[in-house]
PDB file of N, CA, C and O in Angstrom:
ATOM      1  N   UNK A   1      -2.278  20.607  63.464  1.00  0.00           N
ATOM      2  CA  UNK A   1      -2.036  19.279  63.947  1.00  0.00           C
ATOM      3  C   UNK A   1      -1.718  18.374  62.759  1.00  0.00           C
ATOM      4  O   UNK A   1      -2.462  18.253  61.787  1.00  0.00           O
ATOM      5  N   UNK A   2      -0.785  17.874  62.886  1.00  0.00           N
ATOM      6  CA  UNK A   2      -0.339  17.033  61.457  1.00  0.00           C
ATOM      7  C   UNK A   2      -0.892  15.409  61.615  1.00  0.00           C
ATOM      8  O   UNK A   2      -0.978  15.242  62.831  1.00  0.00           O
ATOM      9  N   UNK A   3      -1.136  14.655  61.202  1.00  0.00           N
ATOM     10  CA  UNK A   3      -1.965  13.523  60.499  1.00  0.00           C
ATOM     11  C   UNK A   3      -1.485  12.377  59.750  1.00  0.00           C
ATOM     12  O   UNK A   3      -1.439  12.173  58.537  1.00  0.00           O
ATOM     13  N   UNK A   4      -0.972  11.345  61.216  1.00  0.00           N
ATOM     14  CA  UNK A   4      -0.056  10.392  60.767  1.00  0.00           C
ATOM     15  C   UNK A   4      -0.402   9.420  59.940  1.00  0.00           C
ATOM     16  O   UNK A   4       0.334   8.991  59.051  1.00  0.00           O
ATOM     17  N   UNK A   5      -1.551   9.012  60.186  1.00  0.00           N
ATOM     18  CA  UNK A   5      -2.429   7.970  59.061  1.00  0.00           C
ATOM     19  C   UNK A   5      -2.920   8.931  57.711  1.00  0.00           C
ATOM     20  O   UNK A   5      -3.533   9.995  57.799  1.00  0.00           O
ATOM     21  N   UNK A   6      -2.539   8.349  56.616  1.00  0.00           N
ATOM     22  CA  UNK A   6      -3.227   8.878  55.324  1.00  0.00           C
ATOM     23  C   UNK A   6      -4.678   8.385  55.437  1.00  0.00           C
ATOM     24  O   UNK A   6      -5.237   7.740  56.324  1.00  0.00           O
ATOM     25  N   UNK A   7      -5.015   8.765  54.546  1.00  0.00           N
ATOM     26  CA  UNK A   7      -7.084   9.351  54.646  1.00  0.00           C
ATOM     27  C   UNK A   7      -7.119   7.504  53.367  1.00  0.00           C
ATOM     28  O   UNK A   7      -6.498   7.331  52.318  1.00  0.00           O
ATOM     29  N   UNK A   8      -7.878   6.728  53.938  1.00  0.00           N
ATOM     30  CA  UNK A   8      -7.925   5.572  53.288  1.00  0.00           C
ATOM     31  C   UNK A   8      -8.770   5.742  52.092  1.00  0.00           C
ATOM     32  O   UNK A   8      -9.761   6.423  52.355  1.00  0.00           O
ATOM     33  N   UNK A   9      -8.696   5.264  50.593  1.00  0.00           N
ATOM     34  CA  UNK A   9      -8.746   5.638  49.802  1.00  0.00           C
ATOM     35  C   UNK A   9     -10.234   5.668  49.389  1.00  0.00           C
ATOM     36  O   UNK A   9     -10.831   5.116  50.314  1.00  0.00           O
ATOM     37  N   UNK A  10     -11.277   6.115  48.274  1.00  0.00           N
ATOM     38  CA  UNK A  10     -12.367   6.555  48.392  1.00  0.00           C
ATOM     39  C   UNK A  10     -12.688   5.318  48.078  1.00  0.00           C
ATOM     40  O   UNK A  10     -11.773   5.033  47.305  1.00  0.00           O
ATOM     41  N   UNK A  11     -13.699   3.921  48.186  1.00  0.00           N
ATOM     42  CA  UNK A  11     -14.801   3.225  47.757  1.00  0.00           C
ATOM     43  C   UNK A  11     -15.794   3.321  46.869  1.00  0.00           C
ATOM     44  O   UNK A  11     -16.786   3.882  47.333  1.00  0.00           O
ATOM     45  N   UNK A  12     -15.894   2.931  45.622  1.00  0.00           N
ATOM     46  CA  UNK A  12     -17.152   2.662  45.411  1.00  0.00           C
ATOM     47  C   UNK A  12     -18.423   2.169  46.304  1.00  0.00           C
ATOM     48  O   UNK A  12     -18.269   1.771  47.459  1.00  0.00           O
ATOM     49  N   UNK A  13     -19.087   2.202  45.967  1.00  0.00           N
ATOM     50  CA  UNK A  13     -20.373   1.534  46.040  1.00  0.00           C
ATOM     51  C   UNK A  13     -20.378   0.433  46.788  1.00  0.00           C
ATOM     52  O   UNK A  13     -20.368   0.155  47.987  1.00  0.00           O
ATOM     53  N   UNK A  14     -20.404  -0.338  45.364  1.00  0.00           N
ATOM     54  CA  UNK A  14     -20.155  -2.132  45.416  1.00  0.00           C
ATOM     55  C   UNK A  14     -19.172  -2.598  46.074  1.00  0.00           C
ATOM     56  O   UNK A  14     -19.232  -3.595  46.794  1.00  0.00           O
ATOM     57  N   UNK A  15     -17.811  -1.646  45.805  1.00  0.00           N
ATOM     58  CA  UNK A  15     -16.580  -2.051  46.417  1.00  0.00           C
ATOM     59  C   UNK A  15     -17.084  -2.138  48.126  1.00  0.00           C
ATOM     60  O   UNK A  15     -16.820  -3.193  48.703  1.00  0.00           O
ATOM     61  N   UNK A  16     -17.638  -1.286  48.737  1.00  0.00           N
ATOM     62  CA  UNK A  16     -18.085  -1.164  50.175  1.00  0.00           C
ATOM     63  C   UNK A  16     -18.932  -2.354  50.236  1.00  0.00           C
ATOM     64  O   UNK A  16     -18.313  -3.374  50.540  1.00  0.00           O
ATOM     65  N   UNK A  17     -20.290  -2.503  50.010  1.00  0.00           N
ATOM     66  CA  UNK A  17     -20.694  -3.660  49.671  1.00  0.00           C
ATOM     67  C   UNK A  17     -20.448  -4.819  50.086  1.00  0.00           C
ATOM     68  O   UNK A  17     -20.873  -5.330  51.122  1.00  0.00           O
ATOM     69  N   UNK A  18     -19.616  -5.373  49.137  1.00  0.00           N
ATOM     70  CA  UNK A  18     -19.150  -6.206  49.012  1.00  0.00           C
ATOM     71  C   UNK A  18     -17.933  -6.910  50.185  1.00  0.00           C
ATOM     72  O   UNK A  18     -17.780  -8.094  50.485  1.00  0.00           O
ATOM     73  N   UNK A  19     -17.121  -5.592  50.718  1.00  0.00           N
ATOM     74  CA  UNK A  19     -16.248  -5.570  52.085  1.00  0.00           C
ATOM     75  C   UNK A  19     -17.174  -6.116  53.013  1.00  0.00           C
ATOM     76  O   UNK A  19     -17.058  -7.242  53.497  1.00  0.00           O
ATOM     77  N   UNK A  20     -17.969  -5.428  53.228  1.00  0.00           N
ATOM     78  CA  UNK A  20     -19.262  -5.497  54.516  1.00  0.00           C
ATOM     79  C   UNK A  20     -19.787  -6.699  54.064  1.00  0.00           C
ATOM     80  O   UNK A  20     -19.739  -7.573  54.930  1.00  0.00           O
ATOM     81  N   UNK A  21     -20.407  -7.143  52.710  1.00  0.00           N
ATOM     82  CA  UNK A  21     -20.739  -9.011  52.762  1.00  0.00           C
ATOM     83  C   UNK A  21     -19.689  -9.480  53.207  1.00  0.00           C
ATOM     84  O   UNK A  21     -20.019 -10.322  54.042  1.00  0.00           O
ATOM     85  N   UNK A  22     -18.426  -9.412  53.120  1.00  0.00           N
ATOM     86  CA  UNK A  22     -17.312 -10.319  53.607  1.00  0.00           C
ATOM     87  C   UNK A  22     -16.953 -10.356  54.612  1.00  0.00           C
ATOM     88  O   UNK A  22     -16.245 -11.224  55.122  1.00  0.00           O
ATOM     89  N   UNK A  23     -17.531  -9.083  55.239  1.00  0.00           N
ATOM     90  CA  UNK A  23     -17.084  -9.042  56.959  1.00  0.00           C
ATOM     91  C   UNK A  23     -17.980  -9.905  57.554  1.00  0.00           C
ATOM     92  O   UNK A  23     -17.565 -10.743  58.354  1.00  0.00           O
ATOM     93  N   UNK A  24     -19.471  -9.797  57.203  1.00  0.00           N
ATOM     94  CA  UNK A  24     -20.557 -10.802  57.554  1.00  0.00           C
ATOM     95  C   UNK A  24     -20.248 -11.908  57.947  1.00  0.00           C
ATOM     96  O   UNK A  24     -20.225 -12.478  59.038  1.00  0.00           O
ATOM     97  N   UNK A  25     -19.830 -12.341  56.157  1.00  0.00           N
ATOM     98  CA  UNK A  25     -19.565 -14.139  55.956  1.00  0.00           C
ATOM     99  C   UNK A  25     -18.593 -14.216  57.459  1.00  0.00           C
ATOM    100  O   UNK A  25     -18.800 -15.176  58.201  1.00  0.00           O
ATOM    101  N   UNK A  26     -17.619 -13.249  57.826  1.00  0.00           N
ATOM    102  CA  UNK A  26     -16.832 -13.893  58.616  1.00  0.00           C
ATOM    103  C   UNK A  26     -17.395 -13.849  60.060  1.00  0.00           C
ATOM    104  O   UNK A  26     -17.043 -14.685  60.892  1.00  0.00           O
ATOM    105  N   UNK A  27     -18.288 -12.844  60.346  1.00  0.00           N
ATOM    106  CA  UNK A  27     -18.919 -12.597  61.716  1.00  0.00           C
ATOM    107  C   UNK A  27     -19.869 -14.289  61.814  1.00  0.00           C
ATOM    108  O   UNK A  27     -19.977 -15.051  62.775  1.00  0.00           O
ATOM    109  N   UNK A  28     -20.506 -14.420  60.204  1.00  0.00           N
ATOM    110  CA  UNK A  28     -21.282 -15.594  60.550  1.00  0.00           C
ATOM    111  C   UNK A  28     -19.866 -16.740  61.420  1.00  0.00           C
ATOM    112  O   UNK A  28     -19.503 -16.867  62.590  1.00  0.00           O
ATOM    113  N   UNK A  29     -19.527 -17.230  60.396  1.00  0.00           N
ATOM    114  CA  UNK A  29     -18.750 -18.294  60.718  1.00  0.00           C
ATOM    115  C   UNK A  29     -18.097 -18.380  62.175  1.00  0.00           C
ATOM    116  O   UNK A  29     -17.810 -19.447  62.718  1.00  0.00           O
ATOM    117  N   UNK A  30     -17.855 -16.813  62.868  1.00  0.00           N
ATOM    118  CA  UNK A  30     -17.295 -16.753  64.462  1.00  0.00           C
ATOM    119  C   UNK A  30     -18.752 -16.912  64.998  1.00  0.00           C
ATOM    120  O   UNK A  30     -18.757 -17.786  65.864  1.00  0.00           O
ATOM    121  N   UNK A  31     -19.442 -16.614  64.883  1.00  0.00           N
ATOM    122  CA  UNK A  31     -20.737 -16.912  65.540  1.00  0.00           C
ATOM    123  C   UNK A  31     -21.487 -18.248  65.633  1.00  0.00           C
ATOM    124  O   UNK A  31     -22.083 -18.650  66.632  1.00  0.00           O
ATOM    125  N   UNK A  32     -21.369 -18.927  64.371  1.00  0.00           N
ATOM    126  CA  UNK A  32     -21.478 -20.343  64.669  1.00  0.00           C
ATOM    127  C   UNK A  32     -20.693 -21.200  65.195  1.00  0.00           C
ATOM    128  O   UNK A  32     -21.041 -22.347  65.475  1.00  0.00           O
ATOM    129  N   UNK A  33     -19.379 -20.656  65.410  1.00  0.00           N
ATOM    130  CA  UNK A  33     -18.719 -21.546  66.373  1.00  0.00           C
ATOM    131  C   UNK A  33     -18.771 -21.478  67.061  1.00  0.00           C
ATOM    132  O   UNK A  33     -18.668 -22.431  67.833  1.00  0.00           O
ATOM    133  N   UNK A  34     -19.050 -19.883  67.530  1.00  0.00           N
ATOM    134  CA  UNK A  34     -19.350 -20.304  68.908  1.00  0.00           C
ATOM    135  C   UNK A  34     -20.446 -20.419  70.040  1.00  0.00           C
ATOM    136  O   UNK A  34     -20.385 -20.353  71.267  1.00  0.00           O
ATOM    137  N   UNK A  35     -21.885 -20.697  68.776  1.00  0.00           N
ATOM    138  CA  UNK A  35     -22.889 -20.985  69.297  1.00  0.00           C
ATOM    139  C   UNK A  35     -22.979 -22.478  69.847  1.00  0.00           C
ATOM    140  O   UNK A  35     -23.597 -22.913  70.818  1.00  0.00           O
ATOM    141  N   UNK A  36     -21.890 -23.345  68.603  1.00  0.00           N
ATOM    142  CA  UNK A  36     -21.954 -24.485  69.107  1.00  0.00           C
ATOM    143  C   UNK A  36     -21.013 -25.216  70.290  1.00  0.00           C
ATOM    144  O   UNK A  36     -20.909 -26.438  70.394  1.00  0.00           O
ATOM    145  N   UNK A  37     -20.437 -24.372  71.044  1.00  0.00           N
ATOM    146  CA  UNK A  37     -19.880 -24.708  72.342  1.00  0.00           C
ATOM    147  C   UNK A  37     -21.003 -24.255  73.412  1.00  0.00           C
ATOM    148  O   UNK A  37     -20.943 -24.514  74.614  1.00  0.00           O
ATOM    149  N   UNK A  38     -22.023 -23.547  72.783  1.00  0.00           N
ATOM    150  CA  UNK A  38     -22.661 -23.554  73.806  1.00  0.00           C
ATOM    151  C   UNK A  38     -23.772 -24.553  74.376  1.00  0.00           C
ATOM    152  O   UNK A  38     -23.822 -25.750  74.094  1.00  0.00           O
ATOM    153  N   UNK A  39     -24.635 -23.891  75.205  1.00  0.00           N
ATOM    154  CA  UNK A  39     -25.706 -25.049  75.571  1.00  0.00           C
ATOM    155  C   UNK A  39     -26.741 -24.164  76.415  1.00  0.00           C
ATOM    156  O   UNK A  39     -26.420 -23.254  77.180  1.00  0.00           O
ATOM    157  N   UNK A  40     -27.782 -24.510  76.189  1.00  0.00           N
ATOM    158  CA  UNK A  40     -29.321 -23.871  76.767  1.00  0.00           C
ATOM    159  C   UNK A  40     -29.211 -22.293  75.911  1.00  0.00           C
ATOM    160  O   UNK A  40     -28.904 -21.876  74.794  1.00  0.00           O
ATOM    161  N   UNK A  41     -29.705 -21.735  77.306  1.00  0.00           N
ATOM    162  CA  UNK A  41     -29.930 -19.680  77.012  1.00  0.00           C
ATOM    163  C   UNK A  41     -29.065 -19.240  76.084  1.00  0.00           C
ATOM    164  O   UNK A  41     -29.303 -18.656  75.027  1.00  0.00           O
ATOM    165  N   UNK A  42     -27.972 -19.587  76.595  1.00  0.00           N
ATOM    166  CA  UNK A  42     -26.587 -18.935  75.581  1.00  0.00           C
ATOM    167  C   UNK A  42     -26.524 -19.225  74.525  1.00  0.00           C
ATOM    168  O   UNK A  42     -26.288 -18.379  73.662  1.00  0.00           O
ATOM    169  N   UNK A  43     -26.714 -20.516  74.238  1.00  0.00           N
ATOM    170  CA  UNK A  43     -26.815 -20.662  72.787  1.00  0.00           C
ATOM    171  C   UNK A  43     -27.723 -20.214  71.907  1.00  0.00           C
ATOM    172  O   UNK A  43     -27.332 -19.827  70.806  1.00  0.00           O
ATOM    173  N   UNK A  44     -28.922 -20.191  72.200  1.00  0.00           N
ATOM    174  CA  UNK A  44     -30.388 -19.937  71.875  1.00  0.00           C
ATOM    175  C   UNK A  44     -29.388 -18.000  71.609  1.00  0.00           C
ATOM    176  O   UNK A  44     -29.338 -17.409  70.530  1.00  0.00           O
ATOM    177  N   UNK A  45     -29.080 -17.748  72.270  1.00  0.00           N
ATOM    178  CA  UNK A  45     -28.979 -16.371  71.867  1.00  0.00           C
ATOM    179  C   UNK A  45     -27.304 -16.108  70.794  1.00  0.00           C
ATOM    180  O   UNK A  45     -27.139 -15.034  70.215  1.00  0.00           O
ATOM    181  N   UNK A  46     -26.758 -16.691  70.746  1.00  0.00           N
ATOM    182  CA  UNK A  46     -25.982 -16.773  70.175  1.00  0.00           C
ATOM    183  C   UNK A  46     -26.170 -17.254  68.295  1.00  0.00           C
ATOM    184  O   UNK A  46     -25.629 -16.831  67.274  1.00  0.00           O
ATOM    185  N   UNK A  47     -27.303 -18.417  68.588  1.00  0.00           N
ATOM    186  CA  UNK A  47     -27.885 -18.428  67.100  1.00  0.00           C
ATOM    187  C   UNK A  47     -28.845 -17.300  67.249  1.00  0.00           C
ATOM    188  O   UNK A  47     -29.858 -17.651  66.644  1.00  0.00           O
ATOM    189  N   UNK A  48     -28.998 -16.268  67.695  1.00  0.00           N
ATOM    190  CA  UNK A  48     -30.007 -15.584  67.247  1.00  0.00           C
ATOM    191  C   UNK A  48     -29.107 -14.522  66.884  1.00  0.00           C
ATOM    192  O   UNK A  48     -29.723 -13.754  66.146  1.00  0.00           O
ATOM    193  N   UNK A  49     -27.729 -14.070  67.104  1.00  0.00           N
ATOM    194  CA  UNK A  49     -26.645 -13.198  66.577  1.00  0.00           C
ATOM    195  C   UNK A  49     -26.187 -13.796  64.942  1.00  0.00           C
ATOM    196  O   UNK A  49     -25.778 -12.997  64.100  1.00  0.00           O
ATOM    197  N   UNK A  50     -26.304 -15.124  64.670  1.00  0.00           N
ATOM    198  CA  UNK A  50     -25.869 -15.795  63.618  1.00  0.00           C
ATOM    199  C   UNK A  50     -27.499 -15.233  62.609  1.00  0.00           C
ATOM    200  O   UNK A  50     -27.494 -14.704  61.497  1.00  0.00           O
ATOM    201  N   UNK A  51     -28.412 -15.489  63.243  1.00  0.00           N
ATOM    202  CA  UNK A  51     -29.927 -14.987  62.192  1.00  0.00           C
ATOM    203  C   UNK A  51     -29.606 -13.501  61.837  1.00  0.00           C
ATOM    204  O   UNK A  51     -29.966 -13.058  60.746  1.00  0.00           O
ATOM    205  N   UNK A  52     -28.945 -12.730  62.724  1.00  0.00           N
ATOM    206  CA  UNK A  52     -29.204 -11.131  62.397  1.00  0.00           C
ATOM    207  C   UNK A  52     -28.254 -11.095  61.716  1.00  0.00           C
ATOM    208  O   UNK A  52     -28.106 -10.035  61.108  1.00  0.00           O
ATOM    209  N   UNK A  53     -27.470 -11.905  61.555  1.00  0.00           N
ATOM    210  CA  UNK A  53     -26.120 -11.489  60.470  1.00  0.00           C
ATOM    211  C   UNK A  53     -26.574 -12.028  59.075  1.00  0.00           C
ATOM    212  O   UNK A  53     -26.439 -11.401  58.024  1.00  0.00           O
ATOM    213  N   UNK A  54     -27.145 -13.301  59.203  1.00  0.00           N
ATOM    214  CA  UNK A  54     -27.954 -13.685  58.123  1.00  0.00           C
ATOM    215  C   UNK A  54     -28.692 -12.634  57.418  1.00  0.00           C
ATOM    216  O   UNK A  54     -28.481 -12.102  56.328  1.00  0.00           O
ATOM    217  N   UNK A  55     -29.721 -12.439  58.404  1.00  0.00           N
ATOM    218  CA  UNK A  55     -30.080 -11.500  57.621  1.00  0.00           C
ATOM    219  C   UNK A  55     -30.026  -9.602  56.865  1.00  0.00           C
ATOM    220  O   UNK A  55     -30.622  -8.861  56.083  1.00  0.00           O
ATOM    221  N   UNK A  56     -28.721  -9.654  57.916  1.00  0.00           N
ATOM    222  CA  UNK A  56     -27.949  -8.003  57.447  1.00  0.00           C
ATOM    223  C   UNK A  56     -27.366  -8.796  55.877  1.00  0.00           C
ATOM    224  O   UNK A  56     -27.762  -8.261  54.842  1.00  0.00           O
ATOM    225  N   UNK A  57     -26.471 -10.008  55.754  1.00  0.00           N
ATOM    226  CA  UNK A  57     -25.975 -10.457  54.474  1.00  0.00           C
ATOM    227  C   UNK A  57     -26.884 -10.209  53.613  1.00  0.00           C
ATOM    228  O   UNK A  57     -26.592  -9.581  52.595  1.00  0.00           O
ATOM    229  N   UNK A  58     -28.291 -10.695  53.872  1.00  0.00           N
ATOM    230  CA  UNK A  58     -29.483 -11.051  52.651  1.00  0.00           C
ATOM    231  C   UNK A  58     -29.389  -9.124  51.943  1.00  0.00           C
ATOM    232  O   UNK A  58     -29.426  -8.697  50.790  1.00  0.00           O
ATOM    233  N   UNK A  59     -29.281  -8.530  53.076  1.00  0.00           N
ATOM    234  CA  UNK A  59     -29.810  -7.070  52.603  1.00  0.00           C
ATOM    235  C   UNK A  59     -28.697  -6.429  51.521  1.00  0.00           C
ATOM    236  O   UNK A  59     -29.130  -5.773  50.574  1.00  0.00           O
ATOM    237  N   UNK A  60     -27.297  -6.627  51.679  1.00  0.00           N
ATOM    238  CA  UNK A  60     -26.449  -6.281  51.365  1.00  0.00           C
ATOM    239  C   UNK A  60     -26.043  -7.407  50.123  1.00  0.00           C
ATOM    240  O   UNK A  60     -25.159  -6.940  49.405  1.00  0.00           O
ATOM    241  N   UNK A  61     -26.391  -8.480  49.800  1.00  0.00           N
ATOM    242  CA  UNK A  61     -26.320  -9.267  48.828  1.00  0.00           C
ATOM    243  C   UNK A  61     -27.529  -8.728  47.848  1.00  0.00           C
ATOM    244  O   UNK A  61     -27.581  -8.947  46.638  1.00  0.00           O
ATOM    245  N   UNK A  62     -28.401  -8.051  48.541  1.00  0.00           N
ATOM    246  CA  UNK A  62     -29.825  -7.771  47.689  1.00  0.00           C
ATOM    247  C   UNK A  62     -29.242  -6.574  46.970  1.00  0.00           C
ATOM    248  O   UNK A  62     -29.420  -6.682  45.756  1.00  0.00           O
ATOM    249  N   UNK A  63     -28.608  -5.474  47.316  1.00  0.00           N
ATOM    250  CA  UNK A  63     -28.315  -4.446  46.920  1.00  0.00           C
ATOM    251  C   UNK A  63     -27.268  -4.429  46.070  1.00  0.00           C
ATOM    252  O   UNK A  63     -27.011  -3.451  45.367  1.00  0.00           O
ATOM    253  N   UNK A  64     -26.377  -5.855  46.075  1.00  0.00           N
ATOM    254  CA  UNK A  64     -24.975  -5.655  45.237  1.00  0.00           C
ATOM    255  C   UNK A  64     -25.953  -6.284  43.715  1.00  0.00           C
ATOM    256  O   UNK A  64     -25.797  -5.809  42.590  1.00  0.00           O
ATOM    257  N   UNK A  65     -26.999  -7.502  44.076  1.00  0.00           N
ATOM    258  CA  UNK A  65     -27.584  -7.645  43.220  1.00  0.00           C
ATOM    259  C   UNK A  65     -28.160  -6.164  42.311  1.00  0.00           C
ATOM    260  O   UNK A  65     -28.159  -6.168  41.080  1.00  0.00           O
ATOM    261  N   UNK A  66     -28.468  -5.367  42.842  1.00  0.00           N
ATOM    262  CA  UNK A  66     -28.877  -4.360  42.427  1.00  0.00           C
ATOM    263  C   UNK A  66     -28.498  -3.655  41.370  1.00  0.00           C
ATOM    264  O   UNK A  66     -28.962  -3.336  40.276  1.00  0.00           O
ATOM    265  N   UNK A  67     -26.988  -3.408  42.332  1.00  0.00           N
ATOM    266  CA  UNK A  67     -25.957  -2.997  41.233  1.00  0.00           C
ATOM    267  C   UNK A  67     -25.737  -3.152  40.453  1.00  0.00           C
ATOM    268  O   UNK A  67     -25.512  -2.276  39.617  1.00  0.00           O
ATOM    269  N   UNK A  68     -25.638  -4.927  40.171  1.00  0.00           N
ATOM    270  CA  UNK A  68     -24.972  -5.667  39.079  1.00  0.00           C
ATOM    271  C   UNK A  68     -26.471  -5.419  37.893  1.00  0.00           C
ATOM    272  O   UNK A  68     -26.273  -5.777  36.732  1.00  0.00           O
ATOM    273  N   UNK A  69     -27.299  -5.069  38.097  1.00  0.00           N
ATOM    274  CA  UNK A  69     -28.306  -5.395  36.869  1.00  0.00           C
ATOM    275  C   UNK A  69     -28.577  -4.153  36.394  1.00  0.00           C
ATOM    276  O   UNK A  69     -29.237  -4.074  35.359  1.00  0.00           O
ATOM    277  N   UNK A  70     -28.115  -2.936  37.064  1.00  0.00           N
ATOM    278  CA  UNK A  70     -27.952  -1.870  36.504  1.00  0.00           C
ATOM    279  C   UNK A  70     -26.971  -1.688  35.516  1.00  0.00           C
ATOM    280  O   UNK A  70     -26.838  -0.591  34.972  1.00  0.00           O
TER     281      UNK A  70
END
């Protein structure tokens, strides 16, 4: 079976990292917008999608820290 997409190229570490903090930052920012169109339940749960991203960032900012002091 031949294999129209090439095999995407290997990542570092940090390089991954650092993608995934940036995907965050951007999940945050869609998530706060659109917590704030909301109102009552929905919203309440919608900032609580904006906390878990918060805090997946903290984990993945903790670890690039990591890197860097190695």
């Amino acid at each position: 079976m031949l294999k129209i997409t090439p095999d995407p190229p290997d990542k570092s570490l940090e390089e991954s990292l650092a993608h995934a903090s940036g995907l965050l930052r951007s999940a945050h920012a869609s998530a706060c917008e659109s917590a704030e169109n909301l109102i009552g339940v929905k919203r309440d749960l919608a900032f609580s999608v904006v906390y878990l991203i918060d805090m997946a960032k903290a984990v993945i900012d903790r670890s690039l820290d990591q890197i860097d002091i190695r």
